[in-house]
PyMOL Python script that loads the backbone (N, CA, C, O; Angstrom):
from pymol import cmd

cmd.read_pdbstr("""\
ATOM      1  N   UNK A   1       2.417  13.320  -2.735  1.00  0.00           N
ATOM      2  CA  UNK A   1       3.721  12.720  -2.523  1.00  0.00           C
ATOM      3  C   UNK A   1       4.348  12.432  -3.881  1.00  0.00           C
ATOM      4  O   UNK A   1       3.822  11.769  -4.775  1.00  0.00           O
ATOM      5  N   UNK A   2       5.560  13.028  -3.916  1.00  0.00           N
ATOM      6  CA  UNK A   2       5.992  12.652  -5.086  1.00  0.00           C
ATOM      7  C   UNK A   2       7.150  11.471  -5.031  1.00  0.00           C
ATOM      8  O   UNK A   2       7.746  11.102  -4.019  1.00  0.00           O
ATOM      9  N   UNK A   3       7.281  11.077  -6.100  1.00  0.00           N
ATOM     10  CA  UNK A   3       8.278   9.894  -6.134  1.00  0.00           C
ATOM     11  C   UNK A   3       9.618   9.458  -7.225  1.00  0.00           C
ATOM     12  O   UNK A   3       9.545   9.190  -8.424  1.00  0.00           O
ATOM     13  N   UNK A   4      10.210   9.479  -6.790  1.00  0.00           N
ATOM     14  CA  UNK A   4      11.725   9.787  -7.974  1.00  0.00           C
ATOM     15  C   UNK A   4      11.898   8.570  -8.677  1.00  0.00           C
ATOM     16  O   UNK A   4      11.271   7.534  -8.453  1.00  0.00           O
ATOM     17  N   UNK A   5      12.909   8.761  -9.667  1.00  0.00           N
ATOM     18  CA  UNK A   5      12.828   7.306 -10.617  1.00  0.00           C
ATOM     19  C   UNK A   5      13.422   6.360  -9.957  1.00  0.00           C
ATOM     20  O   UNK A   5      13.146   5.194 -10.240  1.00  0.00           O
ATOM     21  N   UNK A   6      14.332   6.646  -8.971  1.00  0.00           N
ATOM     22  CA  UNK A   6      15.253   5.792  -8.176  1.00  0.00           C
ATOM     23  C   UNK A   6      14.396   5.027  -7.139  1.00  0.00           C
ATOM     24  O   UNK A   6      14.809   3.926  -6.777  1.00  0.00           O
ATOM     25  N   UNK A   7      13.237   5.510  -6.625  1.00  0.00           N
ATOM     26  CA  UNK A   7      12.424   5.155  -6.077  1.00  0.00           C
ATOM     27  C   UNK A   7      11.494   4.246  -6.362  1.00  0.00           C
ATOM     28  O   UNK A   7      11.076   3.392  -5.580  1.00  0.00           O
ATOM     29  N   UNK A   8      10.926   4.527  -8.251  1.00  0.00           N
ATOM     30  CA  UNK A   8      10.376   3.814  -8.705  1.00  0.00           C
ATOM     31  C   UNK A   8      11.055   2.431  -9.111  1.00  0.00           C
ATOM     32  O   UNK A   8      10.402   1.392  -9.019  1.00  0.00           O
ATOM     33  N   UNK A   9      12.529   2.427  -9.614  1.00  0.00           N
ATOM     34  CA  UNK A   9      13.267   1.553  -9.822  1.00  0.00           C
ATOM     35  C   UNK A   9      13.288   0.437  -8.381  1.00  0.00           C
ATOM     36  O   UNK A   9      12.843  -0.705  -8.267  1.00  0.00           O
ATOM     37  N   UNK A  10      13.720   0.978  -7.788  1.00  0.00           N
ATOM     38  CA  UNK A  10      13.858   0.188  -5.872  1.00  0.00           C
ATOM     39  C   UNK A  10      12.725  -0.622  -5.698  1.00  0.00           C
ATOM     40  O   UNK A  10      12.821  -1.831  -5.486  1.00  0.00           O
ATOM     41  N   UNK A  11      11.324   0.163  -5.799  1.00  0.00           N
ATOM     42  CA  UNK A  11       9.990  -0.497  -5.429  1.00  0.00           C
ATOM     43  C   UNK A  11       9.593  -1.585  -6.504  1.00  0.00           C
ATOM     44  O   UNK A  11       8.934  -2.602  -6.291  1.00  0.00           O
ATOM     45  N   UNK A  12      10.099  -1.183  -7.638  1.00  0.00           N
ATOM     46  CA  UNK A  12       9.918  -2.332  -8.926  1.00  0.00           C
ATOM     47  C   UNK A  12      10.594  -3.802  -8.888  1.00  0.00           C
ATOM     48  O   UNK A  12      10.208  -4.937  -9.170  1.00  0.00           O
ATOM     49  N   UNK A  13      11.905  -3.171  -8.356  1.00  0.00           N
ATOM     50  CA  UNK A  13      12.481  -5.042  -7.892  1.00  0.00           C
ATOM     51  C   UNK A  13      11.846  -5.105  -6.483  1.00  0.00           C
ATOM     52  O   UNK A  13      12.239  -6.244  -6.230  1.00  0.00           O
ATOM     53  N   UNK A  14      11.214  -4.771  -5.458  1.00  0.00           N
ATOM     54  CA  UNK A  14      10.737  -5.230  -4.255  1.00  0.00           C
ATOM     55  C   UNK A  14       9.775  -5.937  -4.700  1.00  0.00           C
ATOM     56  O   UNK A  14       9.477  -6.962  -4.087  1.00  0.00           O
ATOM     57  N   UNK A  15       8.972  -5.513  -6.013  1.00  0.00           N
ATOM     58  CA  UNK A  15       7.417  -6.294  -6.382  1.00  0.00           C
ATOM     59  C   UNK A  15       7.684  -7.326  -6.671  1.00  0.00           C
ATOM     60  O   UNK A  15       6.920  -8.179  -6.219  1.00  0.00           O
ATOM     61  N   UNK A  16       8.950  -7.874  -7.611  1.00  0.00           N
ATOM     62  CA  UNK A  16       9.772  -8.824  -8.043  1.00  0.00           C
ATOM     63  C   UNK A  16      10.062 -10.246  -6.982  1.00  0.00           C
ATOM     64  O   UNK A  16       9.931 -11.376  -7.453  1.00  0.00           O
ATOM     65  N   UNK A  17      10.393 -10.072  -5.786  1.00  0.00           N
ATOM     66  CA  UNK A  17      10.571 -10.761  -5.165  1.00  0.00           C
ATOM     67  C   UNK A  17       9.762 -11.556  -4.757  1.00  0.00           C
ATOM     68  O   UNK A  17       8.716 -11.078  -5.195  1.00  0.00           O
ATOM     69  N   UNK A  18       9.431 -12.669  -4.084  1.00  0.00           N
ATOM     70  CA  UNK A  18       8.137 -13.675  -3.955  1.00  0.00           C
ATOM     71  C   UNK A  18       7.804 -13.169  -2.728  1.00  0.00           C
ATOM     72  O   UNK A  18       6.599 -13.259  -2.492  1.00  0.00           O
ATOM     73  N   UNK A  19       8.550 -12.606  -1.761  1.00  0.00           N
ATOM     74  CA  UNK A  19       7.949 -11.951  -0.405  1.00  0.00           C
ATOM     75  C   UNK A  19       6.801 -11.434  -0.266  1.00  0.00           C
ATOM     76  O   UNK A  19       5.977 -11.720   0.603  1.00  0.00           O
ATOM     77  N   UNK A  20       6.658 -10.331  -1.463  1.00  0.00           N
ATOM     78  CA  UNK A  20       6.268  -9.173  -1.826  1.00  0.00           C
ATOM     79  C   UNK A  20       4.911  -9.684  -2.079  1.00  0.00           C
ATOM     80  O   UNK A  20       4.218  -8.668  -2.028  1.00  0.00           O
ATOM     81  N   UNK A  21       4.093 -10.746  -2.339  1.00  0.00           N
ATOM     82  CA  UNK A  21       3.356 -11.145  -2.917  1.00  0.00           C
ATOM     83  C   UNK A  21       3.077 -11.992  -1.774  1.00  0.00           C
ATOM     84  O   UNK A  21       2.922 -13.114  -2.256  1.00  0.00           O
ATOM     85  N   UNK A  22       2.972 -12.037  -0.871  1.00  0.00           N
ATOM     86  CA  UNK A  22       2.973 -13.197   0.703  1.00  0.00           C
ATOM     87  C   UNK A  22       2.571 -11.814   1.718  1.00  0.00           C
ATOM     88  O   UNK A  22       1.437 -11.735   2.189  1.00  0.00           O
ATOM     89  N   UNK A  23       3.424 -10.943   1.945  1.00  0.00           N
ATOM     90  CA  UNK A  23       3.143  -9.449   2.609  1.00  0.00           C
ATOM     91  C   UNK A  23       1.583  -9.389   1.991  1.00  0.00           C
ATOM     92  O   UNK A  23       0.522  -9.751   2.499  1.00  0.00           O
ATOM     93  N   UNK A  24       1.833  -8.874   0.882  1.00  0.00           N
ATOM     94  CA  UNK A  24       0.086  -8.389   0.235  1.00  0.00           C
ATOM     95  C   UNK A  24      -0.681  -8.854   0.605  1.00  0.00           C
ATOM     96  O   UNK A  24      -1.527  -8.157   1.165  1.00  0.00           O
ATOM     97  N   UNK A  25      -0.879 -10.294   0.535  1.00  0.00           N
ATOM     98  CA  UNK A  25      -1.975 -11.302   1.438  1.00  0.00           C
ATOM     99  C   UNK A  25      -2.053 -11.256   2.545  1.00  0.00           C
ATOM    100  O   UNK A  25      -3.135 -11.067   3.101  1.00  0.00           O
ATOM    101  N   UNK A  26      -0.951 -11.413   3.180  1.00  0.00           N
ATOM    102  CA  UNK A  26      -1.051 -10.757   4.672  1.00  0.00           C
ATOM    103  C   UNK A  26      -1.827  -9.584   4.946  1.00  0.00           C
ATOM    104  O   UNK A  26      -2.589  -9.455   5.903  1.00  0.00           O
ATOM    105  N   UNK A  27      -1.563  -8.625   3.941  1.00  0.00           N
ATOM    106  CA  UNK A  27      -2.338  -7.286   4.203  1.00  0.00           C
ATOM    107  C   UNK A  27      -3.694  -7.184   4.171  1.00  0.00           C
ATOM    108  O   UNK A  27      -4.411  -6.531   4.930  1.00  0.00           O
ATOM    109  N   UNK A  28      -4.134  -8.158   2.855  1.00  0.00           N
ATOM    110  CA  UNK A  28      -5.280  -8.076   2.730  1.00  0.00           C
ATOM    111  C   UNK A  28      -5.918  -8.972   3.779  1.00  0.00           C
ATOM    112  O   UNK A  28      -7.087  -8.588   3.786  1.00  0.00           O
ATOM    113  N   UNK A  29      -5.837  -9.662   4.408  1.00  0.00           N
ATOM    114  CA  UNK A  29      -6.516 -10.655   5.113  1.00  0.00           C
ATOM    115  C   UNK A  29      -6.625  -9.719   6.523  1.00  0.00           C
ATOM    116  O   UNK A  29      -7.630  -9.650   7.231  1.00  0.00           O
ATOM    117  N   UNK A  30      -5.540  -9.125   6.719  1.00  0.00           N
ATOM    118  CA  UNK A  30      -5.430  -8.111   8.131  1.00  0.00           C
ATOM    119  C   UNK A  30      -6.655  -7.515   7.739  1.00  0.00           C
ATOM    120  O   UNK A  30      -7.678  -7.817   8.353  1.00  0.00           O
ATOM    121  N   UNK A  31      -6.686  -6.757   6.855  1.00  0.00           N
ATOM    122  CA  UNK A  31      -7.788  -5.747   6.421  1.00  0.00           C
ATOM    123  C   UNK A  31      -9.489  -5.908   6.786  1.00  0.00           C
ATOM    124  O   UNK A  31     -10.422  -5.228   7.213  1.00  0.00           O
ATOM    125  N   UNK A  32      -9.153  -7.477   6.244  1.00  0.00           N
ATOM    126  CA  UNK A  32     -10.384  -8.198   6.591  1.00  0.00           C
ATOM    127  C   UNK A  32     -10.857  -8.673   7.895  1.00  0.00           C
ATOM    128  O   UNK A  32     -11.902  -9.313   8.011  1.00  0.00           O
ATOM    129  N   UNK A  33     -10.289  -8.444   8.625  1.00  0.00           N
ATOM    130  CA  UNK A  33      -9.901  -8.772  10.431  1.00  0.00           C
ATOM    131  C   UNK A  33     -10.317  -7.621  10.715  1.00  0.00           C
ATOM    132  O   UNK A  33     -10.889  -7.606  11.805  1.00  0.00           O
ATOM    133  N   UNK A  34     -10.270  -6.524  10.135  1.00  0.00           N
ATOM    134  CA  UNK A  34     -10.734  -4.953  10.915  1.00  0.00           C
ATOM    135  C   UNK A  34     -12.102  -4.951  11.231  1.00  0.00           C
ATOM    136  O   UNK A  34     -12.967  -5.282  10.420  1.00  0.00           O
ATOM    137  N   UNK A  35     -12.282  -4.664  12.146  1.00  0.00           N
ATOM    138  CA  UNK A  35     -13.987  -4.417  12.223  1.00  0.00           C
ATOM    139  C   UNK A  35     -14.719  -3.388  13.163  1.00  0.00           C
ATOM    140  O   UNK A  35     -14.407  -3.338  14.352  1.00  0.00           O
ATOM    141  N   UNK A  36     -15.366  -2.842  12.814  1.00  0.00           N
ATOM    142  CA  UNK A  36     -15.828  -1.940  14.056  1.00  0.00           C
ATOM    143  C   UNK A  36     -16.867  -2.502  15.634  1.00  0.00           C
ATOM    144  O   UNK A  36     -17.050  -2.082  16.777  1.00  0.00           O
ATOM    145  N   UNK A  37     -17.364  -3.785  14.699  1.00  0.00           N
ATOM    146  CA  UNK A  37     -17.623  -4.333  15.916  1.00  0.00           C
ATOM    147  C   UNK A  37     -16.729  -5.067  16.815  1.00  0.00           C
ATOM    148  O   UNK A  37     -17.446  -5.347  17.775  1.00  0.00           O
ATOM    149  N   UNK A  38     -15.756  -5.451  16.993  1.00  0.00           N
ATOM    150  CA  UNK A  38     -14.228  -5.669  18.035  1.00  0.00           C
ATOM    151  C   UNK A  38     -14.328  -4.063  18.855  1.00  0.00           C
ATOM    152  O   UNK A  38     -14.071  -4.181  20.053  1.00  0.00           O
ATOM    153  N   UNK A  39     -14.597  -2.857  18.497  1.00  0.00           N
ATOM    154  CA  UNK A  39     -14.363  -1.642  19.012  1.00  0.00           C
ATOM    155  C   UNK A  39     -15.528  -1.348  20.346  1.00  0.00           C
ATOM    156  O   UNK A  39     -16.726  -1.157  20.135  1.00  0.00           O
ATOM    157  N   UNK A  40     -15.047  -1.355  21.394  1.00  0.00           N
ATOM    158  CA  UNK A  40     -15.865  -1.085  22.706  1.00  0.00           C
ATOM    159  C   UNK A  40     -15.588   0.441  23.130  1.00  0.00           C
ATOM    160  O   UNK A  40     -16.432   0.990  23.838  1.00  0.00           O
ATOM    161  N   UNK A  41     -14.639   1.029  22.796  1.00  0.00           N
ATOM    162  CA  UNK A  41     -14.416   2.081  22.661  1.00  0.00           C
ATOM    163  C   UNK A  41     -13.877   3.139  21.902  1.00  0.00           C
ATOM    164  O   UNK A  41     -13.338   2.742  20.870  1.00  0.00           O
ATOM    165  N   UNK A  42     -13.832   5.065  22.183  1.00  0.00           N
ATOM    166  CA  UNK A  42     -13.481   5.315  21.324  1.00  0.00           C
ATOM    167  C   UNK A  42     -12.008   5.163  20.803  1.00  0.00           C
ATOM    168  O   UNK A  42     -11.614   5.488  19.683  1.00  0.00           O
ATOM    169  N   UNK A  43     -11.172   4.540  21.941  1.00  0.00           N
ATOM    170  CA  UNK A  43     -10.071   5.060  21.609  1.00  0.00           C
ATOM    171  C   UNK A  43      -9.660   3.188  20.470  1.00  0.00           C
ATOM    172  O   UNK A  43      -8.749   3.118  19.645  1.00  0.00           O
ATOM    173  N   UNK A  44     -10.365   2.317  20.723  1.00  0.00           N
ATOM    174  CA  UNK A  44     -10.440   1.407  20.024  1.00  0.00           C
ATOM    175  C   UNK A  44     -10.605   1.776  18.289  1.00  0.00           C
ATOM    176  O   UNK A  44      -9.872   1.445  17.357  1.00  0.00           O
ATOM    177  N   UNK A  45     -11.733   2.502  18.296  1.00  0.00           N
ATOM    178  CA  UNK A  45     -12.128   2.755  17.099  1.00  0.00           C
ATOM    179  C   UNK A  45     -11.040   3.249  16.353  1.00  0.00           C
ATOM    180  O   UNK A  45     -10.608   2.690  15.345  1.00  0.00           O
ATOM    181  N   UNK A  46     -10.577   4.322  16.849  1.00  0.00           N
ATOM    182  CA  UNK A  46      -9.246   5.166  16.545  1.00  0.00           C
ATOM    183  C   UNK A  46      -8.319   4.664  16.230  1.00  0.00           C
ATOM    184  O   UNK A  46      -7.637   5.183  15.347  1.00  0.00           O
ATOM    185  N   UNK A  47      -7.958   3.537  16.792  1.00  0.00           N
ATOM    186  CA  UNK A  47      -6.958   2.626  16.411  1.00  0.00           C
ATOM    187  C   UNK A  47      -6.937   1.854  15.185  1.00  0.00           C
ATOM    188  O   UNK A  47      -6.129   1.731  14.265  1.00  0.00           O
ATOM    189  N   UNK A  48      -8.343   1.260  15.521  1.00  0.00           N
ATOM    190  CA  UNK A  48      -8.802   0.607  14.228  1.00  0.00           C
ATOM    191  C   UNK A  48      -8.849   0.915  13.008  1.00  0.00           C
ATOM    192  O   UNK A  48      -8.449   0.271  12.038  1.00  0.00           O
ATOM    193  N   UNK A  49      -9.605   2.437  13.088  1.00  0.00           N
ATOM    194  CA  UNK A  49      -9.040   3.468  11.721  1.00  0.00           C
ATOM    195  C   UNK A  49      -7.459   3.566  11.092  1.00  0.00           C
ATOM    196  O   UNK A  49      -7.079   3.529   9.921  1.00  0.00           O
ATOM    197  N   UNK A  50      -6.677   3.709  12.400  1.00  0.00           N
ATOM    198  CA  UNK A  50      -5.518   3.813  11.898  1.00  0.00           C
ATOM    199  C   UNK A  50      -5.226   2.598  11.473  1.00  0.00           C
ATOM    200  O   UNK A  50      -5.465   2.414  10.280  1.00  0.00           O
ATOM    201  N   UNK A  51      -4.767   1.668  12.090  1.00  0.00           N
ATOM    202  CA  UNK A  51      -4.244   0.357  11.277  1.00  0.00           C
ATOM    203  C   UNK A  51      -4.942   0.364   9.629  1.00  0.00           C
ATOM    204  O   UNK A  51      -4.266   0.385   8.600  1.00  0.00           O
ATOM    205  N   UNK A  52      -6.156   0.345   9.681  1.00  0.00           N
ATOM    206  CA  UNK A  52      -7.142   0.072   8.825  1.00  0.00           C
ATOM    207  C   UNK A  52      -5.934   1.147   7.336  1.00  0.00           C
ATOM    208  O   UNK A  52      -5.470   0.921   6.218  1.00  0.00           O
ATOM    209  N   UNK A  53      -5.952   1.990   8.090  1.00  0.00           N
ATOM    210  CA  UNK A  53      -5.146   3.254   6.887  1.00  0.00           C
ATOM    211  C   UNK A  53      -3.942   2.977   6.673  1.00  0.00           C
ATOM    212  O   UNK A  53      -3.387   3.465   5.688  1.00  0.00           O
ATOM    213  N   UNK A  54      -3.317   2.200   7.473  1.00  0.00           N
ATOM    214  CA  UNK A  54      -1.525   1.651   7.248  1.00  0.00           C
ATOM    215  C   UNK A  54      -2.241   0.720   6.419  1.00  0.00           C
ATOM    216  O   UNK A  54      -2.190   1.287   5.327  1.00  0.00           O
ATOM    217  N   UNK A  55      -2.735  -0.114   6.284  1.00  0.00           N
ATOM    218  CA  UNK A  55      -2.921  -1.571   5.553  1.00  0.00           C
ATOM    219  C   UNK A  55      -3.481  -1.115   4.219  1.00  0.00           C
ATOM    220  O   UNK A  55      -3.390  -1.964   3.332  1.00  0.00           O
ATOM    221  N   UNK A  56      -4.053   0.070   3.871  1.00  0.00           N
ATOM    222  CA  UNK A  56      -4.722   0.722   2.787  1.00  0.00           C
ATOM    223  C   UNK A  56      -3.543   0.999   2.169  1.00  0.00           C
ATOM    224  O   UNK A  56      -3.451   0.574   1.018  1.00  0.00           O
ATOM    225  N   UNK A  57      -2.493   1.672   2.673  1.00  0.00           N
ATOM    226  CA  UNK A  57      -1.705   2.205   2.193  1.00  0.00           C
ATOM    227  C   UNK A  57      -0.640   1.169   1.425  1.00  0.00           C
ATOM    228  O   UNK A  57      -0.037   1.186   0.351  1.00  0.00           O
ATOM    229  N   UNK A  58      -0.728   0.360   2.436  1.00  0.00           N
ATOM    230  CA  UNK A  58       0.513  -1.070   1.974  1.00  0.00           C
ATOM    231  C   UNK A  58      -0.169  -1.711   0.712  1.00  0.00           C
ATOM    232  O   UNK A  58       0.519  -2.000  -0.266  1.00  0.00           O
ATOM    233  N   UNK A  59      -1.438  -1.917   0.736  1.00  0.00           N
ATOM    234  CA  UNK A  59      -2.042  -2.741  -0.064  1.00  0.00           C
ATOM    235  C   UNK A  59      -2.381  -2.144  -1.617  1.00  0.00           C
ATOM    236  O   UNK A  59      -2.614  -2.794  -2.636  1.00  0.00           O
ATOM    237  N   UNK A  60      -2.327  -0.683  -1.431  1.00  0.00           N
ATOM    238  CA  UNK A  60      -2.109   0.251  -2.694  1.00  0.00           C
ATOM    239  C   UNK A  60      -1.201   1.402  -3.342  1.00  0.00           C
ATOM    240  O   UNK A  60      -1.296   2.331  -4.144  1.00  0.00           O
ATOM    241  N   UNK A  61       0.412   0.331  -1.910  1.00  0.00           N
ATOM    242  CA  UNK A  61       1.732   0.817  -2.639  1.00  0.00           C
ATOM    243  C   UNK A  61       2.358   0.498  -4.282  1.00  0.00           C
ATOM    244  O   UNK A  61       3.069   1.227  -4.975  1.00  0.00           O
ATOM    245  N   UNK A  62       1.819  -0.816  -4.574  1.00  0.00           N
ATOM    246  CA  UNK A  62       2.167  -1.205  -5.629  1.00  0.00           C
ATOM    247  C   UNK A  62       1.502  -0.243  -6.989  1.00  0.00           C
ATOM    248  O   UNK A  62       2.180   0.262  -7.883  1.00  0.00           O
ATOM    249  N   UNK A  63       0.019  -0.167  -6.846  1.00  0.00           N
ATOM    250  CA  UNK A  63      -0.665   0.042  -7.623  1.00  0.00           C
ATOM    251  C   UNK A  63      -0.063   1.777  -8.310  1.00  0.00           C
ATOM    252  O   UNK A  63       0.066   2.274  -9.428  1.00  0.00           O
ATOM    253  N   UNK A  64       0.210   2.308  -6.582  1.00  0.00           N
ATOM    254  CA  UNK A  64       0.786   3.873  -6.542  1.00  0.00           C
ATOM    255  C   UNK A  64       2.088   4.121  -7.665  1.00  0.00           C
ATOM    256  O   UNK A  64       2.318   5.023  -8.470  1.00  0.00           O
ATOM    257  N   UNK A  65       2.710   3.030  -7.348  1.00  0.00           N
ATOM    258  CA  UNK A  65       4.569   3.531  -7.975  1.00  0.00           C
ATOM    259  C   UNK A  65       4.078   2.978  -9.057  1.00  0.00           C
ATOM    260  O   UNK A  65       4.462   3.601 -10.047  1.00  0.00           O
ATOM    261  N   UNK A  66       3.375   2.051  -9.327  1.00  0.00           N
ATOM    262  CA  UNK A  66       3.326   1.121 -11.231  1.00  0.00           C
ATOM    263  C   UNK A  66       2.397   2.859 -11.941  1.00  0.00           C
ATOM    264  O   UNK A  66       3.098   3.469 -12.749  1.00  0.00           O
ATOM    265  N   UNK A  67       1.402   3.319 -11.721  1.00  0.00           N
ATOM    266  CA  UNK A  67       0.789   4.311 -12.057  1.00  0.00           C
ATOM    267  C   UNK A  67       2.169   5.710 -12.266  1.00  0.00           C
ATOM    268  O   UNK A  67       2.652   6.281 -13.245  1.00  0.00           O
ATOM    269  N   UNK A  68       2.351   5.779 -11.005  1.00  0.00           N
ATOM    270  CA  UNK A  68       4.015   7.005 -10.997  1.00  0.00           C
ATOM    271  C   UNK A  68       4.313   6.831 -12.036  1.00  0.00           C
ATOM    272  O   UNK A  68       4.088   7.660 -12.918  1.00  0.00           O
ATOM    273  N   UNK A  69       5.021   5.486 -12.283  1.00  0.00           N
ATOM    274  CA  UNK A  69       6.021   5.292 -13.484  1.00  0.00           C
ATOM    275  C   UNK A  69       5.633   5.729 -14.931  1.00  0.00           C
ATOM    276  O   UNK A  69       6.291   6.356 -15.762  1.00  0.00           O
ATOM    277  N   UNK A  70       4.352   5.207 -14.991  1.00  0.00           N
ATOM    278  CA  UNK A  70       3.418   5.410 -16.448  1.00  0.00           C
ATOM    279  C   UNK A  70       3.099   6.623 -16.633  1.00  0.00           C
ATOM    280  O   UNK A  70       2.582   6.894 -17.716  1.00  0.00           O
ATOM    281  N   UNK A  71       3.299   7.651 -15.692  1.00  0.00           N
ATOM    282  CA  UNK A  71       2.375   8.867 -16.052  1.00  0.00           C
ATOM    283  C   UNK A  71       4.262   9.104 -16.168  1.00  0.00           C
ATOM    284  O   UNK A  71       4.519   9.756 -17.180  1.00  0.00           O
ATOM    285  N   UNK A  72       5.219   8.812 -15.564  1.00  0.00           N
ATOM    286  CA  UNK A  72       6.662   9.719 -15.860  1.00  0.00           C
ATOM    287  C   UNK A  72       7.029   8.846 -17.483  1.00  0.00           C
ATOM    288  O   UNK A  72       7.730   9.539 -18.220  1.00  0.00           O
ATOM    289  N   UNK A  73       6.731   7.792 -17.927  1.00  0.00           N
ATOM    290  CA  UNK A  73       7.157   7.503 -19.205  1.00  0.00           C
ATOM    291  C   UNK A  73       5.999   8.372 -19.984  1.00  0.00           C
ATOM    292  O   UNK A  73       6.599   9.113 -20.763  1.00  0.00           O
ATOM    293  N   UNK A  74       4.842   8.541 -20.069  1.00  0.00           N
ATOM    294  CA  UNK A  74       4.019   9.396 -20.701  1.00  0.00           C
ATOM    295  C   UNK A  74       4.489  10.962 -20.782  1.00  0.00           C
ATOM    296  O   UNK A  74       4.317  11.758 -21.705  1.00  0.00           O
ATOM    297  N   UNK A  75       4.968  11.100 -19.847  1.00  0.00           N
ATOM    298  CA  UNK A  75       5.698  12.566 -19.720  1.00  0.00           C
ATOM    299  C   UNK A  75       6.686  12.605 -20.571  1.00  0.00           C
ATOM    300  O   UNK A  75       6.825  13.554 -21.342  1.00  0.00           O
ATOM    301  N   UNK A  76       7.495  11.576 -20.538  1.00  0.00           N
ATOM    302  CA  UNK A  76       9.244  11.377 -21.345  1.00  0.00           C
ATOM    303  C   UNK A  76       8.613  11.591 -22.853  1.00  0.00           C
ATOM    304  O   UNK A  76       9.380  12.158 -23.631  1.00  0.00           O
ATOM    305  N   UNK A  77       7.672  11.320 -23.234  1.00  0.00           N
ATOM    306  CA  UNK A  77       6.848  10.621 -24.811  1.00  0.00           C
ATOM    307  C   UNK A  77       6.363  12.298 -25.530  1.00  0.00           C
ATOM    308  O   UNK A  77       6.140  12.629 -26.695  1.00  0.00           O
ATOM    309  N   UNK A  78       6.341  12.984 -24.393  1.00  0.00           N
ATOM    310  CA  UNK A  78       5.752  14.370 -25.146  1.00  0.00           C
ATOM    311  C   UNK A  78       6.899  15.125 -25.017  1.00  0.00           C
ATOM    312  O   UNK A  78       6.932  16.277 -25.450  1.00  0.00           O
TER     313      UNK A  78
END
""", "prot")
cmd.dss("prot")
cmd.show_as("cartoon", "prot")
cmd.util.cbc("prot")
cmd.orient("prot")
């Protein structure tokens, strides 16, 4: 997935905001709520995976676009 500067700019003031930092905890604590033992079935499990992969994703959006940015200013530098 690639990601444009306008994109990176947008997600940079979202980190900014105090929300943004209340969500994350939220995420992580969801994360921690996942379990495979709650799962009685398969279609449970399945579910569980998925959420489990939305909350992965939320919880290592930040980390994703701050990295983007550094490898596109490293690019600008050569």
């Amino acid at each position: 997935m690639s990601i444009s500067q306008q994109d990176i700019e947008d997600a940079l003031d979202v980190f900014m905001m105090p929300g943004w930092k209340r969500l994350i905890e939220e995420v992580e604590e969801q994360m921690e709520l996942v379990t495979i033992d709650s799962c009685s079935t398969i279609e449970d499990l399945h579910f569980s995976k998925g959420r489990l992969a939305v909350l992965r994703m939320f919880s290592g959006y930040e980390d994703y676009v701050r990295s983007s940015a550094e490898a596109d200013d490293e690019y600008d530098l050569q």
